[in-house]
N, C-alpha and C positions, 0 to 999 in steps of 0.2 A: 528304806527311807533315806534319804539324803536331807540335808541342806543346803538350800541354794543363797538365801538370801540372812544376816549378814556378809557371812564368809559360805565358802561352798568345802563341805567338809562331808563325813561320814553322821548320821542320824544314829540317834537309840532306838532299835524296833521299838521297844516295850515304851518307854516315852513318849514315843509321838501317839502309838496306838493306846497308850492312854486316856491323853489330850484328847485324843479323836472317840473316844468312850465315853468321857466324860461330856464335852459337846453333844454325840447324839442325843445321851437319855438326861439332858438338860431339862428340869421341870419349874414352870413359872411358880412360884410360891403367892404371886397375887397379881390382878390387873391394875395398874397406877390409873392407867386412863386411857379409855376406849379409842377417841379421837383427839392426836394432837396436833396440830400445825407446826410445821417449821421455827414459825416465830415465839414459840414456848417450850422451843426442845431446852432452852436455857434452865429452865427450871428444874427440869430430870441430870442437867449433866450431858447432856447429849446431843447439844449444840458442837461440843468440841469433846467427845469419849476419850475414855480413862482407856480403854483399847476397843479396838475390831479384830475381829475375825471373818476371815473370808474363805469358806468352803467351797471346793468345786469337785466335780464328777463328770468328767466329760465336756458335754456345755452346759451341764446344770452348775449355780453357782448359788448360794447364799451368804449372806451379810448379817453378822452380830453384834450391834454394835452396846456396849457398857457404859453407863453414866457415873453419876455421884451415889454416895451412900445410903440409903431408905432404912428404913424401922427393921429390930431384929435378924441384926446381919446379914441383908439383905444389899442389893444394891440393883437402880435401875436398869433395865438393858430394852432392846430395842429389835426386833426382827426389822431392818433395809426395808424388805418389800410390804410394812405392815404399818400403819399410824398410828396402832394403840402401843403405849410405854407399859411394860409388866416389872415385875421385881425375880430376881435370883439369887441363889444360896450366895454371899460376899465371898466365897471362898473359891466360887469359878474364877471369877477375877484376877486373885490371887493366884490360879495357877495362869491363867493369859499374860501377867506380868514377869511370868521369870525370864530368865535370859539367854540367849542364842546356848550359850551352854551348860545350860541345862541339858538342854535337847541334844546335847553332841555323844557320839559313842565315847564311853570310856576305857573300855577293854582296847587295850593299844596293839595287839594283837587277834586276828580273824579264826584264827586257826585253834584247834582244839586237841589234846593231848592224845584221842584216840586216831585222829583221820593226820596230824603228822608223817613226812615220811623223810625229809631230809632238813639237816640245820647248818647252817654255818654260819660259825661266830667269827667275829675279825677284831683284836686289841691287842694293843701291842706291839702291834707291826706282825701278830703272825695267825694265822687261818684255822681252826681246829673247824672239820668236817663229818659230821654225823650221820648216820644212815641207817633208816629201820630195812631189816632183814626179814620175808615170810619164816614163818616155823617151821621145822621140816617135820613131816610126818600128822598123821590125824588129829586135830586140835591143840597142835604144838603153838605154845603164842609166837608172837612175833617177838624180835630181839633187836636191841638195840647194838650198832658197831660204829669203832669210830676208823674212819678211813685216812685222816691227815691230822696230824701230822706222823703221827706214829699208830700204825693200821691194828686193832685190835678190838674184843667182843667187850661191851660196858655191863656193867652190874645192873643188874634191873629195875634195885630202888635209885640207885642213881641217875638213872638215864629216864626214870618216871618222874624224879623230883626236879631235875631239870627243865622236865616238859611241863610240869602242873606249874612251877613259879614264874618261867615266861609266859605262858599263856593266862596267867591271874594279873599280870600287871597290870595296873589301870591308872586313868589319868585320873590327879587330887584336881588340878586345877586347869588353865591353860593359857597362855600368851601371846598376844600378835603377832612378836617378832622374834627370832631367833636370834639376835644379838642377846650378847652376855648371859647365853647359855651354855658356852662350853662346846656347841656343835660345829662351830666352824675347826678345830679342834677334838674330833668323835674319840670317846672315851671306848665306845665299840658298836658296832653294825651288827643287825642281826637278819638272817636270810630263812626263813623259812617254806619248805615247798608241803604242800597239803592236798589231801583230795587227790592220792594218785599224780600229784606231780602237775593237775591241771590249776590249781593256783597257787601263788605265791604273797608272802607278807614280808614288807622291809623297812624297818625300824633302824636308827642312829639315835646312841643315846651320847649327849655329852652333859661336863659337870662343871658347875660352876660354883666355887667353893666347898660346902655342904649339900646342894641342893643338884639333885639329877631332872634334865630333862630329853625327851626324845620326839624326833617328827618324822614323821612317814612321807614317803613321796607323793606330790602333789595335794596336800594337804597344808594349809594355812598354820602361821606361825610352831609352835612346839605345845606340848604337853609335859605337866610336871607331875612326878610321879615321886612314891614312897623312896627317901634314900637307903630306907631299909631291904626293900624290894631288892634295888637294883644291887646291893649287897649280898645280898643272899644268891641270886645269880650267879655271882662270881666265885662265889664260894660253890657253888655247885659246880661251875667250870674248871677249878683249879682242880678239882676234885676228879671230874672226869678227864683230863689232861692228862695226869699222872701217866 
């Protein structure tokens, strides 16, 4: 899932295919009124809805539309293609009104600790370059090595806990604009290739006082993230450097 419409960014599977769960097995709790004309949608709310939803499949399309609030937390809604007004749980609603990010991915990274296969981190002014290695011999693991700047085999807990605290990072928040975030200015880039080298994730993080944020290419303003987070990283990098 993407999002297209405020900003065109990355979708939360699980979020939208929520939203979209909850919608189908949506159940009327009552019928307000069988038939109503245009000129008494006022009464329901629904002269001018609290929101719509528009469902499409192809060229099938439906229209849901929400009114004002009815008896026991309820509120009116409206099937587009149907003249009778029914009543629904108020808390559908509730979730129709959250906002664009809500629904956005949080995990600032795509990639996962297992399908990793190369990393390169850049701050500082200098490049450290990492590279998982097959294991030699019958269900020998894989190993991690570091190839730049100084070539050599990494600890295992180290080179796991590197990879579990980038790829947990996730956005608290998020901002339109990446002014006075530190990024024109990047505290550090991070390069990750996954899946055999067929895809790749690239993150810049910069800081702006106390507060870390990071944006991905072609992706609308920045994401603000734990400053504990991007601590802990570093400390894991120093670590591996050595």
């Amino acid at each position: 899932w993407k999002l297209s419409k405020p900003v065109q960014t990355r979708a939360d599977f699980g979020s939208v295919e929520g939203l979209i769960g909850r919608l189908q097995t949506v159940q009327m709790k009552s019928i307000a009124a069988d038939v109503v004309p245009a000129s008494e949608l006022k009464k329901y709310g629904l002269d001018k809805p609290e929101a719509t939803v528009n469902l499409s499949l192809g060229s099938a399309r439906a229209t849901l539309l929400f009114g004002a609030k009815a008896a026991d937390n309820t509120v009116y809604a409206r099937d587009a293609s149907k003249d009778s007004v029914i009543t629904v749980e108020s808390a559908l609603l509730d979730d129709m009104k959250k906002s664009a990010d809500d629904y956005r991915r949080k995990d600032v990274f795509e990639f996962r600790p297992f399908n990793a296969t190369r990393i390169e981190v850049t701050r500082n002014g200098q490049t450290i370059t990492l590279e998982r290695t097959k294991g030699q011999g019958e269900n020998a693991p894989d190993k991690w090595k570091r190839v730049s700047p100084t070539p050599g085999d990494l600890d295992k807990d180290k080179s796991d806990g590197l990879l579990s605290k980038l790829s947990n990072i996730r956005a608290a928040s998020f901002v339109d604009s990446t002014a006075k975030t530190g990024l024109d200015k990047p505290a550090m880039t991070v390069v990750v290739k996954f899946d055999d080298g067929k895809k790749e994730d690239r993150a810049t993080f910069g800081q702006a006082g106390s507060d870390v944020y990071v944006s991905r290419p072609n992706e609308p303003g920045a994401a603000k993230i734990d400053a504990a987070d991007f601590n802990d990283v570093i400390k894991s990098l120093d670590e591996i450097a050595k």
